[in-house]
DSSP file (Angstrom, degrees, kcal/mol; ACC not computed):
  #  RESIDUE AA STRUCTURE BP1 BP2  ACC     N-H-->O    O-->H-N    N-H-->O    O-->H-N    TCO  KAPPA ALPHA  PHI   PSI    X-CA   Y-CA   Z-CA
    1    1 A X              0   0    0      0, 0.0     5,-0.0     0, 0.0     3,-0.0   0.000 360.0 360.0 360.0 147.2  -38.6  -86.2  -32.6
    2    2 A X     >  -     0   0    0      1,-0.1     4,-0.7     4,-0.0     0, 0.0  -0.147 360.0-109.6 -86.7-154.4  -42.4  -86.7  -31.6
    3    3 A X  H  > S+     0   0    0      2,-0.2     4,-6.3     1,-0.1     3,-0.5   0.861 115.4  61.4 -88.9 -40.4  -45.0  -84.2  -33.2
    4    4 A X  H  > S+     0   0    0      1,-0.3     4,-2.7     2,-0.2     5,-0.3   0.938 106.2  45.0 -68.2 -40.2  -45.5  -82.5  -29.9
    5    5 A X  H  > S+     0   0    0      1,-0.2     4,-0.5     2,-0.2    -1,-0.3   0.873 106.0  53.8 -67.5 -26.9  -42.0  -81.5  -29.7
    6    6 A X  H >X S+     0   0    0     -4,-0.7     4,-2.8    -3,-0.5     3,-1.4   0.927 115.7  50.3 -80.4 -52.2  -41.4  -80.1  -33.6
    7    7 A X  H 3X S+     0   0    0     -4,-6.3     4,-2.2     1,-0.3     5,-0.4   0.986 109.1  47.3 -52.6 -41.7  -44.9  -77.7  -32.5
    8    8 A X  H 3X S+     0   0    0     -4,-2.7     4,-1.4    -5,-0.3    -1,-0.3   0.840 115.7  43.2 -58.2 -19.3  -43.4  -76.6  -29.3
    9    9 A X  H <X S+     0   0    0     -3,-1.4     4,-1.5    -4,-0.5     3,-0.3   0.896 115.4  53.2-101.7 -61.4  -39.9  -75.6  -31.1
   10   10 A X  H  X S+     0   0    0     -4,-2.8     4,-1.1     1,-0.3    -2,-0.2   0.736 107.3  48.6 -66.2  -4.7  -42.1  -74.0  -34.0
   11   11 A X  H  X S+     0   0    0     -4,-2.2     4,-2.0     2,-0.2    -1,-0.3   0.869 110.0  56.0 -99.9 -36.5  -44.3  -71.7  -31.6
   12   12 A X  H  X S+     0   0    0     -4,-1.4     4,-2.8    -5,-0.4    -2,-0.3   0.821 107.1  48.8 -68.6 -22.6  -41.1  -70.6  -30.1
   13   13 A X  H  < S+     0   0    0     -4,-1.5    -1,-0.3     2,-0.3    -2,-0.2   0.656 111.8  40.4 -54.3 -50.0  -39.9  -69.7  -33.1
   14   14 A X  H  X S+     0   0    0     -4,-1.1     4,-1.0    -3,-0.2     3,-0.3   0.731 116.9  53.9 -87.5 -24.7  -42.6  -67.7  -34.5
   15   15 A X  H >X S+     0   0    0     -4,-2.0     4,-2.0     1,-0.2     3,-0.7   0.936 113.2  45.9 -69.5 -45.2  -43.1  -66.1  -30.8
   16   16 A X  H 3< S+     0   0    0     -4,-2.8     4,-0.4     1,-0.2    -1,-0.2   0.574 112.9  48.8 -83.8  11.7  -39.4  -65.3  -31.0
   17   17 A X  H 34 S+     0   0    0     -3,-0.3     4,-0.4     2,-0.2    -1,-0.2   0.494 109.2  56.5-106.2 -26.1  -39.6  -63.8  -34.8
   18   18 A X  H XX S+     0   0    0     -4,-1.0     3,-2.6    -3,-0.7     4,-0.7   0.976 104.1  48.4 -76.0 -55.8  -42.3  -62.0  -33.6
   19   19 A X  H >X S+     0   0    0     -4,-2.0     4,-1.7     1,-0.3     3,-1.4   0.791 113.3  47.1  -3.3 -68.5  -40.3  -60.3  -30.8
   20   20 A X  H 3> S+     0   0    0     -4,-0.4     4,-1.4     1,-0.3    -1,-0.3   0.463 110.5  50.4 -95.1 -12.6  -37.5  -59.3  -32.9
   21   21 A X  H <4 S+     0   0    0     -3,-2.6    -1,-0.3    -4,-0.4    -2,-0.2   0.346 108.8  52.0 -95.5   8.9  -39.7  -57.9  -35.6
   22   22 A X  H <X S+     0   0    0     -3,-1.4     4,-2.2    -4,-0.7     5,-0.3   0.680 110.5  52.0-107.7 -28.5  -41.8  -55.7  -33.0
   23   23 A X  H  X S+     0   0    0     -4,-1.7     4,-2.9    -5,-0.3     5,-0.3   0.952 109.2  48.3 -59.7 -47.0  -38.3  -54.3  -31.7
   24   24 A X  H  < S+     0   0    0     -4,-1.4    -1,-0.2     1,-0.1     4,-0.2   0.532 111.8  48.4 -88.5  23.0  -37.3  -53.4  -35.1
   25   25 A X  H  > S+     0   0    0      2,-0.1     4,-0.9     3,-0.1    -2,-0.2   0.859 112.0  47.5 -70.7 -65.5  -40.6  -51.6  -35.9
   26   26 A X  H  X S+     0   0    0     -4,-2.2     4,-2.4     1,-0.2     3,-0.4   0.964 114.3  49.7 -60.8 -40.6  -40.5  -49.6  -32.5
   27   27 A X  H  X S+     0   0    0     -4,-2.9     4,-4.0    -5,-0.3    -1,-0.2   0.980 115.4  47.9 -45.7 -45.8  -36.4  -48.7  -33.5
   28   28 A X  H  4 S+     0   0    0     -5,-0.3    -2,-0.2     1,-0.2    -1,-0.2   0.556 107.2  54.1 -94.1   9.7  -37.8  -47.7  -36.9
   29   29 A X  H  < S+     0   0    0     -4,-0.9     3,-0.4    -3,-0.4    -1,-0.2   0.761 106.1  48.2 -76.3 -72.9  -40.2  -45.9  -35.5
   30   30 A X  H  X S+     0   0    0     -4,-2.4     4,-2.1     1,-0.2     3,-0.4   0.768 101.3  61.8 -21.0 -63.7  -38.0  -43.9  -33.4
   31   31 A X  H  X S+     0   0    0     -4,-4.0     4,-1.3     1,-0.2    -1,-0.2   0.791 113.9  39.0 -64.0 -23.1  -35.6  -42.9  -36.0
   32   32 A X  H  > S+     0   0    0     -3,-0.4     4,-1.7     2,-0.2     5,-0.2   0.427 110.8  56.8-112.3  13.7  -38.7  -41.1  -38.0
   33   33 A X  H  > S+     0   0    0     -3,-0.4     4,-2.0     2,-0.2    -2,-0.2   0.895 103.6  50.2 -64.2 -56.7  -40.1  -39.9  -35.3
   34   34 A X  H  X S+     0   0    0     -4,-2.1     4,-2.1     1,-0.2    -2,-0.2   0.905 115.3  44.4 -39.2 -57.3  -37.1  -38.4  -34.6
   35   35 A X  H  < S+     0   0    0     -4,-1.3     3,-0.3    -5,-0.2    -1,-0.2   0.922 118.4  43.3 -17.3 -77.7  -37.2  -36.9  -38.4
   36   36 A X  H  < S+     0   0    0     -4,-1.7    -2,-0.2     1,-0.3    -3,-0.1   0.938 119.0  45.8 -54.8 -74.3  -40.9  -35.9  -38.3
   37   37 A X  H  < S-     0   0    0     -4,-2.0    -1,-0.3    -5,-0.2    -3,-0.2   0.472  94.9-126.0 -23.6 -66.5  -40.6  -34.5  -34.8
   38   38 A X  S  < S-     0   0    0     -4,-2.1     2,-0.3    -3,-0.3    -1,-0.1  -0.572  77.1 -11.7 162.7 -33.3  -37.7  -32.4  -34.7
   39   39 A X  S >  S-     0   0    0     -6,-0.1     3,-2.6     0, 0.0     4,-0.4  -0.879  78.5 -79.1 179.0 158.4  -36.3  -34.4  -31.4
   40   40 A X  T 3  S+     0   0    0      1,-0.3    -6,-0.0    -2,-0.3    -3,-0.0   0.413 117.7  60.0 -47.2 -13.2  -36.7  -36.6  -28.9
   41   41 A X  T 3  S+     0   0    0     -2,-0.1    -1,-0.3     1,-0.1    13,-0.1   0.469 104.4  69.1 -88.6 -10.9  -38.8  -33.9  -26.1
   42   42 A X  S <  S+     0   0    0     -3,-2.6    12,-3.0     1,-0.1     2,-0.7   0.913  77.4  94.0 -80.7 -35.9  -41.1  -34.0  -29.2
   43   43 A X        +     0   0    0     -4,-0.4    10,-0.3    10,-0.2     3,-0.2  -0.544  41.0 176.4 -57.2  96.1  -42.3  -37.3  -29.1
   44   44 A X        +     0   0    0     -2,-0.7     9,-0.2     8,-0.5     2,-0.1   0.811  67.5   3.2 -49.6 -51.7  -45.4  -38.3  -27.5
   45   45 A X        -     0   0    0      7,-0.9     2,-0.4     2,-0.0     7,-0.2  -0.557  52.3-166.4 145.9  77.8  -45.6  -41.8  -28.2
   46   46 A X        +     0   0    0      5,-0.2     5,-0.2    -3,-0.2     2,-0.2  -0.793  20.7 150.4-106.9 139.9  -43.8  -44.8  -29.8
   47   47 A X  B >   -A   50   0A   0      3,-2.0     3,-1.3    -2,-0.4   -18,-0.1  -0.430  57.2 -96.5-137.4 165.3  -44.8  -47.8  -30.7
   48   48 A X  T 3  S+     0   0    0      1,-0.3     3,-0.1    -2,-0.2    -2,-0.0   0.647 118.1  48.4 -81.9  -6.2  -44.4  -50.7  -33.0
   49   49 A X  T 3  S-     0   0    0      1,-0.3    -1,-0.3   -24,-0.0     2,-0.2   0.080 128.5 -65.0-111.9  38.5  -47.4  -49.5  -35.4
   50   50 A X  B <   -A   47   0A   0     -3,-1.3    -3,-2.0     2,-0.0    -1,-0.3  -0.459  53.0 -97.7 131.1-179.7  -46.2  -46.1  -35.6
   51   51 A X        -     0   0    0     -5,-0.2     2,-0.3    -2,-0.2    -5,-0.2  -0.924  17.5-147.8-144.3 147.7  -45.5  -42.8  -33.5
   52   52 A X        -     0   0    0     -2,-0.2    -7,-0.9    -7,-0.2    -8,-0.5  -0.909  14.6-132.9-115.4 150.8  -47.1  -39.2  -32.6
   53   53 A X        -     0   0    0     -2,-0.3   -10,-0.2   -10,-0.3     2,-0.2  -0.585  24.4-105.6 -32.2 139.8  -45.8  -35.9  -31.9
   54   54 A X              0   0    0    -12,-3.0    -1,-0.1    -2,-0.3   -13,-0.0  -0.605 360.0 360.0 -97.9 166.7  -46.5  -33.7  -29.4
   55   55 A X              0   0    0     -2,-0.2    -1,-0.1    -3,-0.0   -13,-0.1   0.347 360.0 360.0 -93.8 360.0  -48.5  -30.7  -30.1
């Protein structure tokens, strides 16, 4: 396998690890929004660094 091909498989790889660790942020996100909030009309905004409440 040349060189060029092992990068291209390794960039997909960390592009697809990133993916799948920015979904389960924004999931885990959600579930303590949910907590904080009280329910889901409460939320303002979630995201994979974190979530607000509405006021």
């Amino acid at each position: 396998m040349s060189k060029i091909k092992k990068i291209v498989i390794a960039v997909v790889i960390v592009l697809s690890l990133g993916a799948i660790a920015k979904q389960y942020n924004e999931y885990n996100h959600t579930e303590m929004a949910i907590k904080e909030c009280g329910n889901k009309d409460n939320i303002a905004k979630v995201d994979s660094k974190g979530f607000e409440c509405k006021d």
